[in-house]
C-alpha positions in Angstrom: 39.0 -76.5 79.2 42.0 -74.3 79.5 42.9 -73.6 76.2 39.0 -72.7 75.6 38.8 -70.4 78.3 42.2 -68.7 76.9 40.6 -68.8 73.2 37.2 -67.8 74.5 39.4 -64.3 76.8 41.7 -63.7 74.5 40.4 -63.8 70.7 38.3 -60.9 71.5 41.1 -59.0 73.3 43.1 -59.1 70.6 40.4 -58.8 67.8 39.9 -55.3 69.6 43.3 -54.2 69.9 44.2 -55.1 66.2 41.1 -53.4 64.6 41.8 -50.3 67.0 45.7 -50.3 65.9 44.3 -51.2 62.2 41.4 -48.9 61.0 41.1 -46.6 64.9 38.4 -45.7 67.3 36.3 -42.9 66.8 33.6 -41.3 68.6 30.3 -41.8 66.5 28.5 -38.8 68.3 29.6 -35.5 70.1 27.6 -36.9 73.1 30.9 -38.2 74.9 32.6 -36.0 74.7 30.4 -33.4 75.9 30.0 -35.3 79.1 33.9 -35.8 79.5 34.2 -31.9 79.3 31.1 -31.6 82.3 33.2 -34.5 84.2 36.6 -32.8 83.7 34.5 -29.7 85.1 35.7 -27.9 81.8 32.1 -26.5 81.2 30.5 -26.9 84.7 31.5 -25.0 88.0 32.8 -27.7 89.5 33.5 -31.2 88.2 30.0 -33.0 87.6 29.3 -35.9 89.7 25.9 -36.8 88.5 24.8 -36.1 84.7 20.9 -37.4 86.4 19.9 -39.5 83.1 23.0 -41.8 82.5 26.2 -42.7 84.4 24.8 -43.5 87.9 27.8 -43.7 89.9 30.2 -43.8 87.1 30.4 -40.1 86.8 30.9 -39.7 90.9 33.5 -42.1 90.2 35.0 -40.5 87.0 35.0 -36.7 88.3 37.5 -37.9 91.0 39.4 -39.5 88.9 39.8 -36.9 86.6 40.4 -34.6 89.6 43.2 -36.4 90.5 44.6 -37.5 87.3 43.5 -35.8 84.3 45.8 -37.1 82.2 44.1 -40.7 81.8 41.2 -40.8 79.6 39.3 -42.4 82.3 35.4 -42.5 80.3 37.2 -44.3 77.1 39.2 -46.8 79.0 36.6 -47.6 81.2 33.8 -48.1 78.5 36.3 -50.1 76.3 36.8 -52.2 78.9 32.7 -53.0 79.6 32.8 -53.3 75.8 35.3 -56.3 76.0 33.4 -57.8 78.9 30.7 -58.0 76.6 32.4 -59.1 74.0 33.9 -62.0 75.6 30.6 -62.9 76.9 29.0 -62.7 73.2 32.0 -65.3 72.0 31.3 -67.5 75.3 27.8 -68.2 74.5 28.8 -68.6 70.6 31.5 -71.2 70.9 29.5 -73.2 73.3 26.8 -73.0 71.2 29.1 -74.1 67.9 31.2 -76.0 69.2 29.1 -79.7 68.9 28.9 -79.2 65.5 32.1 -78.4 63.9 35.6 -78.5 64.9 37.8 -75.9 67.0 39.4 -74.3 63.6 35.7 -73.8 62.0 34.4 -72.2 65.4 37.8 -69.5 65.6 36.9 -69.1 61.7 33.4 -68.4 62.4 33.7 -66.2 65.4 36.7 -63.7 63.6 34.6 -63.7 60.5 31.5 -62.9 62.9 33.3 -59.8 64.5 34.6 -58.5 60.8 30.7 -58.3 59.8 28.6 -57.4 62.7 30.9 -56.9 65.7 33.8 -54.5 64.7 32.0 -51.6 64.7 31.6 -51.5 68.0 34.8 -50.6 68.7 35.6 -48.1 65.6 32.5 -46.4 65.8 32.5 -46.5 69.2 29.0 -44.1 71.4 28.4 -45.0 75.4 25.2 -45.9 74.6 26.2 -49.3 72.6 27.8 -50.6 75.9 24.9 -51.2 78.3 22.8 -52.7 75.6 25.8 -55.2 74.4 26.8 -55.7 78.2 22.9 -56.8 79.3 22.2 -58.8 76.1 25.6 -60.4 76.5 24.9 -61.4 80.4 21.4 -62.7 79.8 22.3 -65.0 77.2 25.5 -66.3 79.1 23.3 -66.7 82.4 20.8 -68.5 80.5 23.1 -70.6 78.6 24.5 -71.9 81.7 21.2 -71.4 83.7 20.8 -72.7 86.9 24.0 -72.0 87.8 24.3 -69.3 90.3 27.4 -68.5 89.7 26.1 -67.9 86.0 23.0 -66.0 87.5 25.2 -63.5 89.5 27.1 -62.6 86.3 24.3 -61.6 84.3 22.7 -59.6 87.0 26.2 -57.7 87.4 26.4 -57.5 84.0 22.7 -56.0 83.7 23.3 -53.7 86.9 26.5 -52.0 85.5 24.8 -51.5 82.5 21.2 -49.7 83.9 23.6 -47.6 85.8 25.5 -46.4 82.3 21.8 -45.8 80.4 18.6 -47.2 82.0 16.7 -47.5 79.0 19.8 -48.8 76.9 20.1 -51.8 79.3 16.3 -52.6 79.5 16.7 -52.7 75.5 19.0 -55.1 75.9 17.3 -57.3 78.0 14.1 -57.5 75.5 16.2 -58.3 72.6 18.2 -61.4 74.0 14.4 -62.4 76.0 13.6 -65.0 73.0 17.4 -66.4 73.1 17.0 -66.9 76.4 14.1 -68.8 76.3 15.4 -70.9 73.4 18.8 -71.7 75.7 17.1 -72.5 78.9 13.2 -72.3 79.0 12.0 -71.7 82.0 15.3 -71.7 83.5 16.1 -68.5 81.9 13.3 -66.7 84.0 15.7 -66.1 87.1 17.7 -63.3 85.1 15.0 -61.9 83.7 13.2 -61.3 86.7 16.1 -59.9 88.6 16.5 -57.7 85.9 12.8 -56.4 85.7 13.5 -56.2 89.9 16.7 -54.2 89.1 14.3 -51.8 86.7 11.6 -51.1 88.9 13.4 -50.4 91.7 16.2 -48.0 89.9 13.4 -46.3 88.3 11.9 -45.9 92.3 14.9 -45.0 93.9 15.8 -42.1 90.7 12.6 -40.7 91.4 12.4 -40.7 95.6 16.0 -38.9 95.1 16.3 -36.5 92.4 15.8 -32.8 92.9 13.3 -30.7 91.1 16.3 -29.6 88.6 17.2 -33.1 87.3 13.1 -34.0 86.6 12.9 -30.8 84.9 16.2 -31.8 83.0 14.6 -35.4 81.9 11.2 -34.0 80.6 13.0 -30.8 78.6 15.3 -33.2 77.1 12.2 -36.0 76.2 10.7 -32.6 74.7 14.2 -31.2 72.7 14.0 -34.9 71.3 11.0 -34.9 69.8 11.1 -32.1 67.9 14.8 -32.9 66.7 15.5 -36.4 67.0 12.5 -37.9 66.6 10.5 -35.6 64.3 7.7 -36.3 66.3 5.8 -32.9 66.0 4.4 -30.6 63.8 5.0 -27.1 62.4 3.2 -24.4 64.4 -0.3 -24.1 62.7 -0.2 -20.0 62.8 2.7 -17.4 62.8 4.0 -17.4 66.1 4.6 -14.3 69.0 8.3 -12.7 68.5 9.4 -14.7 71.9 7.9 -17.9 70.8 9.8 -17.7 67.0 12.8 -17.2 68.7 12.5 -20.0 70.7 11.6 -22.2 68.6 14.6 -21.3 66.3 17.1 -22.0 69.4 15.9 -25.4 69.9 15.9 -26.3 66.6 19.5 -24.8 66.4 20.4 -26.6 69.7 20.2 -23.7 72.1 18.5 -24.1 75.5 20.7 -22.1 78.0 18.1 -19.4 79.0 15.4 -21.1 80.9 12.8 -18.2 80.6 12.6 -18.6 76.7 12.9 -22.2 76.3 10.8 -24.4 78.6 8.3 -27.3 78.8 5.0 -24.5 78.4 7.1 -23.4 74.5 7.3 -26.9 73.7 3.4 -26.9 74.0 2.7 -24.0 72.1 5.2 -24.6 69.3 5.5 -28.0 69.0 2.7 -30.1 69.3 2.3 -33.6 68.2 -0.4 -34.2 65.4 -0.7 -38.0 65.3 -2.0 -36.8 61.4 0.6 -34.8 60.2 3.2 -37.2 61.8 1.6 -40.4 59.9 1.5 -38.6 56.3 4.4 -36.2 56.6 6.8 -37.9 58.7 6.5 -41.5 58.9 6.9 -42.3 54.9 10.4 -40.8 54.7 11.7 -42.1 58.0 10.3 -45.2 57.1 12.4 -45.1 53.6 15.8 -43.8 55.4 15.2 -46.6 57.5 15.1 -49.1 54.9 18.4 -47.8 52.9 19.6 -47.9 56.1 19.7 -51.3 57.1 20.1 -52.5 53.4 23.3 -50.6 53.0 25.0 -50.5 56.3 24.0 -54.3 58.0 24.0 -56.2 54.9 26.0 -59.1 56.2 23.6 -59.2 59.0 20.7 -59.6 56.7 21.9 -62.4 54.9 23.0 -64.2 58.1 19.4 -63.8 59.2 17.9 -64.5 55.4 20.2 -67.8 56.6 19.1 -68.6 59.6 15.6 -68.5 57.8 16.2 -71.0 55.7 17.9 -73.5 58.1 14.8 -73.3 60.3 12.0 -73.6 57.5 13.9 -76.8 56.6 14.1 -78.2 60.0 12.5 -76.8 62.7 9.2 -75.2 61.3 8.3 -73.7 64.7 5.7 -71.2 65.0 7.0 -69.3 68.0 10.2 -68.8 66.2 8.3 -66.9 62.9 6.2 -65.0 66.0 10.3 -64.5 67.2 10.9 -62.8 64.3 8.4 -60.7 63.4 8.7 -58.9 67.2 12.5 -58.7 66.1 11.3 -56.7 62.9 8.6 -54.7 64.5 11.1 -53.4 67.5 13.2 -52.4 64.8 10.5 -50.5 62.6 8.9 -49.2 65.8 12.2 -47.5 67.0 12.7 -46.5 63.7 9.7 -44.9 62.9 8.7 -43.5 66.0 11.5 -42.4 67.6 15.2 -43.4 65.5 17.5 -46.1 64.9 21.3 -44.7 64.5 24.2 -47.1 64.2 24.1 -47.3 67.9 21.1 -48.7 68.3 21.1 -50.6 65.1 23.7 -52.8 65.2 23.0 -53.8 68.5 20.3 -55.2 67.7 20.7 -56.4 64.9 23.5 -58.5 66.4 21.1 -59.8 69.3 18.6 -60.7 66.3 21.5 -63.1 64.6 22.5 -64.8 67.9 19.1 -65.6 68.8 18.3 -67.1 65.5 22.0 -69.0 65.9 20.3 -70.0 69.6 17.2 -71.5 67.6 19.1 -73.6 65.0 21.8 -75.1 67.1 20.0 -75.8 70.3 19.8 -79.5 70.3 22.3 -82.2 68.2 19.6 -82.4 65.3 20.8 -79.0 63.9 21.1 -79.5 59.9 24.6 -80.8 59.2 25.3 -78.0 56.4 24.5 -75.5 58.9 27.9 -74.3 59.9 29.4 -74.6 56.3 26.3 -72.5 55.2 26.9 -69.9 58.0 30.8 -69.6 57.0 29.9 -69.4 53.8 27.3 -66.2 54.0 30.0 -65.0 56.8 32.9 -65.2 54.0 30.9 -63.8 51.1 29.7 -60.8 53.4 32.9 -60.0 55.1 34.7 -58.9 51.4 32.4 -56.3 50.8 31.9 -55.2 53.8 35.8 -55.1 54.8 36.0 -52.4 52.1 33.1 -50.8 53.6 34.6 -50.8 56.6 38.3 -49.4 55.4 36.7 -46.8 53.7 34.6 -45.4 56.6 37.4 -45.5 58.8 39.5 -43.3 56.2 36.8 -40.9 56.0 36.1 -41.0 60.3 40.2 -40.4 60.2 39.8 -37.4 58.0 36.9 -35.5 60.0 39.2 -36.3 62.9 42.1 -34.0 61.6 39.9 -31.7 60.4 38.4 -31.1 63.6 41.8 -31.1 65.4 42.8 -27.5 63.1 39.5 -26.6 64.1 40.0 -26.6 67.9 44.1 -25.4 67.3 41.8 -22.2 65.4 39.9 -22.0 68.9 42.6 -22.0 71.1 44.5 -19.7 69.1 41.7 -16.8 69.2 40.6 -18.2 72.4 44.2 -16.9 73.5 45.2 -16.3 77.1 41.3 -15.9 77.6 40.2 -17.1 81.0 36.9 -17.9 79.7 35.1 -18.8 76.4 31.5 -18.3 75.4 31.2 -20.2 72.0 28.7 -22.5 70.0 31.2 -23.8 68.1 33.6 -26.2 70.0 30.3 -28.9 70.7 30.9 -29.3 66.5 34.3 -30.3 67.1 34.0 -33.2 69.4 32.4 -35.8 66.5 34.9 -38.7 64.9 37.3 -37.6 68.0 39.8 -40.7 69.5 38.1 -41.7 73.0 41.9 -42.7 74.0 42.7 -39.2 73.3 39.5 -37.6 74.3 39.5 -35.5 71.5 43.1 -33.5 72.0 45.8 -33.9 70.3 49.4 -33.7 72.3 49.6 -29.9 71.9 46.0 -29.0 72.7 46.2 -31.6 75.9 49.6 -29.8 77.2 48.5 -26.2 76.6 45.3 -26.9 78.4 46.8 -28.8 80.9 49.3 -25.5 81.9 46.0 -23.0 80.6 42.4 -24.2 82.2 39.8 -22.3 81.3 36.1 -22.2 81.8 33.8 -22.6 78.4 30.4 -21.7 78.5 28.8 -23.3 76.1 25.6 -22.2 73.9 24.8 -25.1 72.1 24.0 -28.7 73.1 22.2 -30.8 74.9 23.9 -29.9 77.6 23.1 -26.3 78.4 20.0 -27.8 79.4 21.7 -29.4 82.2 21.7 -28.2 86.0 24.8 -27.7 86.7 24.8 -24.3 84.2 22.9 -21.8 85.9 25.7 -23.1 88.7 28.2 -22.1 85.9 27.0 -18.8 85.1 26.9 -18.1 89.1 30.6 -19.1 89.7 31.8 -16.8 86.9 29.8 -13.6 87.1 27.7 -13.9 90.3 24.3 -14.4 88.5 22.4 -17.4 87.5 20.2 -15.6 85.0 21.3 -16.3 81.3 21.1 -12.5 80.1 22.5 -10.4 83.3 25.4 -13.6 83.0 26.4 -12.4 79.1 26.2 -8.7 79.7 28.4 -8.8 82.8 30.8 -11.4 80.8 30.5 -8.9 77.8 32.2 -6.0 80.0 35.0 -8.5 80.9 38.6 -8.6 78.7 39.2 -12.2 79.9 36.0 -13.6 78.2 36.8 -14.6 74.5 33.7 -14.8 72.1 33.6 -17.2 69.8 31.0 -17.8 67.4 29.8 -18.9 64.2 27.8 -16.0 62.4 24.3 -18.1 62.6 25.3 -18.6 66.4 25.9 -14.5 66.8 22.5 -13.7 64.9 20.8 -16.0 67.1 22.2 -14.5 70.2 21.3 -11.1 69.0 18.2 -11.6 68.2 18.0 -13.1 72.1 19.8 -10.4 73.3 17.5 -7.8 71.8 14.2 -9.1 72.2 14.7 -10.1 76.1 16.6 -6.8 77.0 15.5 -5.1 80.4 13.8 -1.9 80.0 15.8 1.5 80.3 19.0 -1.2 79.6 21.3 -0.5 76.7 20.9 -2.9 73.7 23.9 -5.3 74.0 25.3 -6.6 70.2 27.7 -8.8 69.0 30.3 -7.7 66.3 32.9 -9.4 64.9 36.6 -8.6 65.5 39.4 -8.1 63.3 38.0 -10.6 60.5 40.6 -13.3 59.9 40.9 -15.0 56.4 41.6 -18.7 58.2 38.8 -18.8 60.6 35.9 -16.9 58.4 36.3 -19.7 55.6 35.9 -22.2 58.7 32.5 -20.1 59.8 34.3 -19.1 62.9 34.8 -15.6 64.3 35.7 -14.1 67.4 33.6 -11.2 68.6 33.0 -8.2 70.9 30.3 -7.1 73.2 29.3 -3.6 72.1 26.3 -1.7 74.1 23.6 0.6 72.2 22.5 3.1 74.1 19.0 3.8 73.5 19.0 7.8 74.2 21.9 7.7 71.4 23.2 5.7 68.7 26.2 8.1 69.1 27.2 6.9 72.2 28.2 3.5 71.1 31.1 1.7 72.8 33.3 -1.4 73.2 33.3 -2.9 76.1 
């Protein structure tokens, strides 16, 4: 018992550590990072205690810790640390569930094979959002498998509570993907922890809406709307040519930039962007439908042939209706999250994964599991793992080269960033992506020099600008919440650096000219001194220059 429970805590531990020391971790999206920099209170007035959709608690808890000792990457170590709680639950369930049928050498075999093919990602690739989903999956199946245990029960519902308090939706996901394993553990036993967590779900979502402020539900339905124009491809192409305002608009969220709440908001996503059930079922569909497809065929082989496996073991033995009904809601979740809104690795592995283990669940539930079975299973595992080792290698050499390649970029920021107090740019967002979550994305130089320099960024692109605490942002450094009286009274500052790329600079003054107040001067960006190093990276700095209107003559720097 002692030497399984060491096996069961420890193999994942040190699985994780050697494929991090191996091949590294890498941030899959820019999204962490982007809420480390609101946490840290790098692009927010103050450090951000509640990011609204995601993080419930966490972020109170991370702003002070960050306050208090920024040093520690607090969001990585944390998150890494839910990810081996899920992973140790994952093995748990596994080697009980292997364990009858083959000896304690073919069970380690199968389970470091297991996290070569369809686990190890996890970890290398690493985004927030495959945490709760693991974590709830992981804590259903472990409750059932040991269901009625209340002991067991408690466990899954702590598992399922931390993870609706990372991402609500993430953790529900995960609960309807490990719903058939459950049943196949436990039966009706297993109906405990799913009812808690359905409890847990309805009365989160109550609570969230009795207690957030106007701002926030204007935050969640702008970002449902920013997604489905450029996520989820959801609507269509404005039928006629569109008003000067609306055009513009429309080309700042599709470039990512929602700071100035007068141009982009929920009545522009209705005039520019409607959905066309029509359009989206011949235009859309049939190419998301084929990425989707390459997708899964290229990236999660091993995981189809496991399941291709699993197939045949249970067409030879079992036969059981409900299990064929199993997997065709298994398929259709993943073609209905790929068609209608996305699948990225995030999401797809996952549940993949949860598909694998539940079909593992079906075959060796009882002692009359086939006797091959295991050997068959290794066997796929050993194939698979070959292959996709190189694979594997070989994106982590080319996630370890946009790493340093975004490292010079931000040393080129902070170098015609200066001694600036505070930067307005679109570019640093871009530089986040493939970044170490031990190191949050700063190398020792960059962390030291903006450990002894803080400075404020205000960013223009991201998800984030639509966020509530900006307008706060804009008030603390020039005294006005409004998005254009905040850039011209930053533009007449010399602490303020500028830095753009020349798509972000056109944008802004095109926004800058068509929203400027009457009698006002016309406000421009121009570049500075061009530098040879930052104009082959698309990055410039610039200057504020005002045109007055009685006089082109009368042009100034200010």
């Amino acid at each position: 018992m002692l030497r399984r429970r060491l096996v069961i805590l420890l193999l994942p531990l040190l699985l994780l550590l050697l494929s991090g020391a191996g091949l590294g971790c890498f941030f899959e999206t820019n999204d962490d990072l982007t809420i480390v920099a609101l946490l840290r209170g790098e692009t927010a007035a103050t450090p951000v205690a509640d990011l609204y959709l995601y993080f419930h608690g966490f972020a109170w808890a991370w702003s002070w810790l960050y306050t208090t000792e920024p040093s520690v990457p607090w969001y990585g170590l944390t998150l890494y640390a839910l990810l081996y709680a899920a992973s140790v639950g994952v093995f748990a369930v596994l080697w009980r569930l292997l364990r009858p049928h083959a000896g304690r050498g073919a069970v380690v075999a199968a389970l470091v094979l297991f996290w070569s093919v369809a686990w190890l990602e996890h970890g290398l690739w690493f985004n927030y959002l495959r945490v709760p989903l693991l974590l709830a999956g992981a804590g259903v199946l472990f409750t059932a498998q040991r269901a009625p245990a209340r002991w067991a029960l408690f466990v899954g519902l702590l598992a399922f509570g931390l993870s609706w308090l990372i991402r609500p939706s993430a953790a529900v996901l995960g609960v309807v993907a490990t719903a058939p394993g459950a049943w196949w553990l436990a039966g009706r036993r297993g109906l405990p922890v799913l009812a808690g967590a359905a409890v847990w779900t309805l009365l989160g979502a109550l609570w969230l809406n009795l207690t957030w402020p106007p701002a926030a539900a204007t935050f969640r339905r702008l970002d449902v709307l920013k997604s489905n124009l450029n996520d989820f491809q959801l609507t269509a192409p404005p039928a006629r040519a569109l008003p000067p305002a609306d055009s513009l608009g429309l080309a700042e969220v599709r470039a990512w930039m929602f700071p100035d709440s007068t141009l982009v908001n929920e009545p522009l996503f209705a005039r520019v962007a409607p959905f066309q059930p029509g359009y989206f079922l011949e235009e859309t569909a049939p190419d998301k439908l084929l990425t989707l497809l390459q997708q899964l065929s290229r990236n999660y082989f091993p995981l189809l042939l496991l399941l291709a496996a699993t197939w045949v073991l249970v067409s030879r033995k079992f036969g059981s209706r409900w299990f064929w009904l199993a997997q065709l809601s298994y398929a259709g979740l993943l073609l209905g999250l790929g068609l209608v809104l996305k699948l990225p690795p995030r999401l797809a592995l996952p549940l993949l994964d949860f598909w694998v283990i539940g079909n593992l669940l079906c075959v060796f539930r009882s002692e009359t599991a086939p006797r091959r079975a295991v050997p068959m299973l290794l066997g796929v595992l050993a194939v698979a793992a070959l292959p996709y080792g190189y694979k594997t290698w070989h994106r982590s050499e080319v996630l370890a080269q946009e790493q340093q390649r975004s490292y010079q970029r931000r040393k080129d920021l902070y170098k015609l960033a200066g001694m600036a107090d505070i930067v307005v740019s679109d570019l640093w967002e871009d530089t986040y992506k493939s970044q170490s979550p031990l190191t949050e994305g700063h190398p020792p130089a960059i962390h030291a020099f903006r450990t002894v320099k803080p400075r404020k960024h205000l960013s223009l692109l991201g998800w984030q600008t639509l966020h509530p605490s900006q307008p706060a942002l804009r008030q603390q450094l020039t005294g006005s919440r409004s998005f254009i009286e905040a850039l011209q009274r930053l533009g007449k500052r010399p602490d303020v650096a500028w830095l753009l790329s020349p798509e972000g600079a056109a944008l802004l003054n095109r926004h800058l000219a068509l929203l400027r107040p009457a009698g006002q001067p016309l406000m421009q960006l121009v570049p500075a001194q061009p530098n040879h190093q930052t104009r082959k990276n698309a990055m410039h700095a610039y200057l504020f220059r005002a045109k007055f209107p009685q006089s082109s003559s009368k042009a100034k720097i200010l």
